[in-house]
N, C-alpha and C positions, 0 to 999 in steps of 0.2 A: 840188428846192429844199431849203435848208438851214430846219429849223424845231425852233423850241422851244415844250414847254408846261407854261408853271409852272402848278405844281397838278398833282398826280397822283390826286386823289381819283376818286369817279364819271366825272364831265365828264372832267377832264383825262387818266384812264392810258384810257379809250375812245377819246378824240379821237387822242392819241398811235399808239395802235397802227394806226386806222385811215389817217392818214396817211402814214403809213408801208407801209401796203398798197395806196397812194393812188401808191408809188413815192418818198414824200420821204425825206431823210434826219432822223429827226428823234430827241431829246432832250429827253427828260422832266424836269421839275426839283421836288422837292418836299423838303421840309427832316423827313420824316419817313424813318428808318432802315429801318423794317422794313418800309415801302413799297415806297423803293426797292429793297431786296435782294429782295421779294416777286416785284415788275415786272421785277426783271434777269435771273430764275430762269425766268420765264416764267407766272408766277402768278399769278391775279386775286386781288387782296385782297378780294376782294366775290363773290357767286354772280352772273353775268351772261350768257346764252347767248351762242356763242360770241364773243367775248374772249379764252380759254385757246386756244383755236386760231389767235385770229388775233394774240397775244402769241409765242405758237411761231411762227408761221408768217413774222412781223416779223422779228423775234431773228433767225435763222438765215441771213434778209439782211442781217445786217448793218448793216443802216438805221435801225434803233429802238435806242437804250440810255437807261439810267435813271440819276439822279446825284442828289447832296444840295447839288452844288454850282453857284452860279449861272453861276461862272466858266465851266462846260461849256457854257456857251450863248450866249459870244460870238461865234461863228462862225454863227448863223442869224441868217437877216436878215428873217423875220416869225417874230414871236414870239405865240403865245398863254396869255393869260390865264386859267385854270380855275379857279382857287379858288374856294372855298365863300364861302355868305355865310348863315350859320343866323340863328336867329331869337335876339335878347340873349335872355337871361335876364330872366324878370320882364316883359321887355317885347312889344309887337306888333314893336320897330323891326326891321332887319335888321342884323347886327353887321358891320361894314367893315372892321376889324382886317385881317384877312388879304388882302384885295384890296390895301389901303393898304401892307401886309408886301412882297406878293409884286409890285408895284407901282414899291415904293421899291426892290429887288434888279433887277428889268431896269432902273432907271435910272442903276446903276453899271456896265452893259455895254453899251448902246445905243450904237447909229453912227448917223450922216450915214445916212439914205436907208432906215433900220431902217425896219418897221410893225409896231407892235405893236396888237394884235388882241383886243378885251375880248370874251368869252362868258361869264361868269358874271351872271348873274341879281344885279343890283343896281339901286338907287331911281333915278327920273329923275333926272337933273342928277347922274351921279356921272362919265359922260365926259366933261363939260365942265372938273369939275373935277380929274381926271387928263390932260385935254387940255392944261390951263395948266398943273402940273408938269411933262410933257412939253417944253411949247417953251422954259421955263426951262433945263432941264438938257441937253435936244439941240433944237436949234430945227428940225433938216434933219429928223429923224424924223415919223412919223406915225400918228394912232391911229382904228382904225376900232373900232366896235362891230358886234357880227356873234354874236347871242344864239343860246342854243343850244334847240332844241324837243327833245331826247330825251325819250324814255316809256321806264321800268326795265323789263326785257325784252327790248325791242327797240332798245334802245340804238346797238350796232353798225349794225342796219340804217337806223336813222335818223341815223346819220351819213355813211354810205357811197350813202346813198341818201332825202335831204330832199326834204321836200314841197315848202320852199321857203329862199331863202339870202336871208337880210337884211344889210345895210349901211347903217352907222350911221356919217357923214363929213361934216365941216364943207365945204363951197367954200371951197380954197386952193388954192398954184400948187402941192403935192407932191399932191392929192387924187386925178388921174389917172393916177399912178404908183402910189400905194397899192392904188389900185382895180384895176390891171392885176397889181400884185402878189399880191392876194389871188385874182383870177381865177387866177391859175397854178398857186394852193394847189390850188382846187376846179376845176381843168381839167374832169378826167373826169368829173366830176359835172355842169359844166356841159352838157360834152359831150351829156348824156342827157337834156337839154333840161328842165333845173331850174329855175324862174320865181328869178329873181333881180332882189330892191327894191331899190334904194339912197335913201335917203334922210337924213332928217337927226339926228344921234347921238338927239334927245330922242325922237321914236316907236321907237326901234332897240329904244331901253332899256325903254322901254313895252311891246312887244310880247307878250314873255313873260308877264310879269305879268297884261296883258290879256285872252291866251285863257286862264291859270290861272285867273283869275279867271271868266272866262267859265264855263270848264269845270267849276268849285267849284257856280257858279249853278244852273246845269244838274242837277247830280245833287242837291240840297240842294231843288232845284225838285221835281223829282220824289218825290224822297225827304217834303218835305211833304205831297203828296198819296199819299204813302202812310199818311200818320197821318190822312189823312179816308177813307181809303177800309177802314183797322181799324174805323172808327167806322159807317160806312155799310154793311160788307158787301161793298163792291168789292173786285176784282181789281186790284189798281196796272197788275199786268204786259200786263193786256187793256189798261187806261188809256193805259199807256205807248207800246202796239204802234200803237194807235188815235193817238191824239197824232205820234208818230213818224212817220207815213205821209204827213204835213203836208211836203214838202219844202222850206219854210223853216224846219223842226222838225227834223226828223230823227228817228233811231233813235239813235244813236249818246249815250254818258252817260246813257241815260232810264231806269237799271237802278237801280231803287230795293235799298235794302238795309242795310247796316251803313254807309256812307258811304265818305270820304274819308281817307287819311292820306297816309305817307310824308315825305320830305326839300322838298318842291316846294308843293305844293298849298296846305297849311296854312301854312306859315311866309309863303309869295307874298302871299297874300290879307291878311295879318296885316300883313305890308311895305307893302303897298298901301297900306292902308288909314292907315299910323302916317304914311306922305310924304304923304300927299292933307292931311293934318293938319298937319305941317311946312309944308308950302304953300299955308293958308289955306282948305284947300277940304274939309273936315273933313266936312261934311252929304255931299259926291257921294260918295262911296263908306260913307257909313254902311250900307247896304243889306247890303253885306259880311259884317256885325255879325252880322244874322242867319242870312247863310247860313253862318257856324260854328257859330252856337246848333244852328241846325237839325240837322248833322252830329253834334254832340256829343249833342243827346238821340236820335240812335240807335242809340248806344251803352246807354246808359240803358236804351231802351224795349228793347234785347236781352236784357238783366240779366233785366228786365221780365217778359220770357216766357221765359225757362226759369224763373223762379220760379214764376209762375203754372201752367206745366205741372205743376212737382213738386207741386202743391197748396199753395202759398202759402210755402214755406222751401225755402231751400239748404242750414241749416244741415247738416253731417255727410254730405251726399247725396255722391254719387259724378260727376262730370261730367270729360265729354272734350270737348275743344276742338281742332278740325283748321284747324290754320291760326296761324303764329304772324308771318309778313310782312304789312307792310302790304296785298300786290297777289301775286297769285301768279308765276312765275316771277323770282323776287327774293330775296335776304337783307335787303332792308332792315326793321328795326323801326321807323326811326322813327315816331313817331305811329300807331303800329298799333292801327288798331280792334280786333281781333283779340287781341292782348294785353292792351287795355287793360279790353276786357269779361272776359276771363280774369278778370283781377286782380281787381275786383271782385266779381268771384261768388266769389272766393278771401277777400275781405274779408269777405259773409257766412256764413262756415263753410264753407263747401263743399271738397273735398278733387279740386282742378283739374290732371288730365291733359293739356299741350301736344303735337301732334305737328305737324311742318312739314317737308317733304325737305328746305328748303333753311337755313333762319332759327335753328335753335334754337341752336347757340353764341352767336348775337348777345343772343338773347333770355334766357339762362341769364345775359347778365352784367347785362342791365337789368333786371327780374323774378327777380333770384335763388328767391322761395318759391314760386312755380309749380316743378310737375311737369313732366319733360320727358321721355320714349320717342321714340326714331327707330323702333321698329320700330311700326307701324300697327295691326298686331294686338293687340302688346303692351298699346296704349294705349287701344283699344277697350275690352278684356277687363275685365266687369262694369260697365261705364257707369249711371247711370242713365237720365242725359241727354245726347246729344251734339249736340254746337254746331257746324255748319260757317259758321269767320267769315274763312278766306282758300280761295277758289275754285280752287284746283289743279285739274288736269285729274283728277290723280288721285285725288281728292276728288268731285269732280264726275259722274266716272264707277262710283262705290262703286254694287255690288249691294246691293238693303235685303237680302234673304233671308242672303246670307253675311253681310254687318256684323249684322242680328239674332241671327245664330248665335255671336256673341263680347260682347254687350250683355244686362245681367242685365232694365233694362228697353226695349222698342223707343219711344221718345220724343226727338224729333228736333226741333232750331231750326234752321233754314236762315237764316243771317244775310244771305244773297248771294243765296235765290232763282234757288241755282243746280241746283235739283236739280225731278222732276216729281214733284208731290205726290201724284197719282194711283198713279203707281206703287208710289211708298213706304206710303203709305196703304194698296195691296190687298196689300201685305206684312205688314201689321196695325201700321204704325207710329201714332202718334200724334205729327202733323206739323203744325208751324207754321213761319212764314214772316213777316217784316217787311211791310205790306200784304197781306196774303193771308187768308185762313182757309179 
């Protein structure tokens, strides 16, 4: 099938390439230059496991190219929608600009019997209101909503291969042709026996938001019973293991630590919360409120104890910091815990070493006065305290014995809870942990 995806950011140059592996012919469209020359080269403009393979591997069929111009995409006849939709400035809302941008460009190329196809994470009620500009401009056209669930990491795999395919579709006479035409996008996927919803644009648009939000709950849930079990002497991690075992509970999010960030999470819950308000319904989701606070003071309580550890100042102390993405296998900063605790122990005096395999260009233009060393050693060398606040494998798997042999003192915050204290501890470290002691 012939397809287009405006938006080349995250969402959209993922989706692109993989449909395109999917067998379509498809056309990327985004109105930024260095993007597209990025994606034409076969370049991920972001760290994402493979992507750069499956951008090579597209490319050389022939089947994927990348363009600045929307005119390139009057020849598909389901189009997708990608663009961003970040948090204003100042505000919880979610900023619309570019959906409504990249929106108003497919409706100067749209045909008779077109589907255009919304995945971007926006407020309820924004299909209906791109539904009605739709039938004004093409009336034969149709628009489903069909939201996207990726986790950064695994991106590619959860596009090639979803837990489940939603459809977001009013009842009309073009609805069973739209429906048939989007089955054709996700053949092979079907094919693999993908549970696939349809239902009505306003849950479509919900969906995402709702397990974000769910998801935020859940570790913010836990994450508070780690500030009573600091207070009590517990273990969070036995709590959580215990708890988890519950199979209407689960295991899964119950991993108390430095929190939440990234492009998704935090801005979702903040959108949420700013529609539910726009829609009179202001108190059901205040609950929300808290579970950001919650997130945010554990950032705080990280600052918290590595000061405590140094004997009550950071000023002038020497500290290293592993981790500068929000989640590890990523380059995304945004809302990085991990940087954001940096920064502050850098605000009181403290002289703060960065290292991340994959983040730190992003993080040298947001955080210019942080310190940055790619090489691990480098960055270790004379520590007094070191902070693991993004959980890499290969962070996670650090010997205490060798990292003590490059550290002037052995004094360790595990923000992540990703490491076994026992071990680090009969290395003579002096180990702390978010819920733990």
């Amino acid at each position: 099938m012939n397809i287009s995806v405006i938006g080349c950011g995250y969402l959209g140059a993922v989706h692109a390439a993989s449909m395109a592996e999917l067998g379509h012919h498809v056309v990327g469209i985004d109105t930024d230059p260095w993007k597209v020359e990025s994606l034409s080269a076969g370049k991920a403009p972001f760290f994402e496991p493979g992507l750069p393979e499956l951008l090579t591997s597209a490319g050389e069929t022939g089947r994927l190219k990348f363009s600045p111009n929307i005119k390139e995409a009057a020849d598909a006849t389901v189009h997708f929608l990608c663009v961003g939709t970040p948090q204003k400035p100042g505000e919880n809302a979610a900023d619309m600009q570019f959906v409504e941008a990249g929106f108003t460009s497919l409706l100067s190329i749209v045909k008779p019997g077109d589907v255009i196809v919304g995945k971007s994470t926006v407020p309820v009620g924004t299909a209906e209101h791109l539904a009605e500009r739709l039938a004004l401009a093409e009336p034969e056209a149709t628009l489903i909503w069909n939201p996207e669930f990726l986790r950064e990491g695994f991106a590619v795999q959860d596009t090639l291969h979803p837990d489940r395919l939603v459809y977001g579709i009013d009842e009309s006479p073009r609805a069973e042709a739209a429906i048939a035409a989007l089955d054709g996008v996700y053949a092979a996927i079907l094919a693999d026996d993908t549970p696939r919803l349809i239902m009505d644009p306003a849950p479509a648009q919900l969906v995402k938001v709702a397990a974000n939000s769910f998801l935020a709950t859940k570790i913010s849930f836990i994450n508070a019973m780690a500030e009573l079990c600091e207070r009590t002497g517990a273990d969070v991690t036995l709590l959580a293991d215990a708890i988890g075992m519950d199979d209407r509970i689960g295991r899964k999010f119950l991993n108390a630590g430095l929190g939440f960030g990234g492009g998704c999470l935090p801005k979702d819950i903040r959108a949420f919360m700013a529609r539910a308000g726009e829609l009179g319904a202001d108190q059901t989701l205040s609950f929300l409120a808290e579970v950001d606070a919650i997130n945010t003071r554990r950032r705080v309580r990280t600052v918290d104890l590595a000061r405590e550890e140094l004997g009550g100042s950071l000023h002038g102390r020497k500290v290293t910091v592993l981790g500068a993405a929000f989640k590890p296998n990523s380059d995304d900063i945004r809302d990085s815990p991990a940087l954001n605790v940096a920064e502050q122990i850098r605000l009181q005096g403290a002289t703060v070493t960065v290292t991340d395999p994959a983040a730190l260009n992003n993080a040298r233009v947001a955080y210019p006065n942080l310190m940055y060393v790619d090489d691990l050693e480098q960055a270790l060398d004379g520590a007094e305290i070191v902070l693991l606040l993004t959980e890499w494998a290969q962070f996670a798997e650090l010997d205490p014995e060798y990292v003590g042999g490059l550290v002037s003192q052995r004094v360790l915050v595990d923000g992540r809870n990703a490491l076994d204290p026992a071990k680090w501890r009969a290395a003579g470290w002096q180990y702390r942990a978010l819920g733990r002691h």
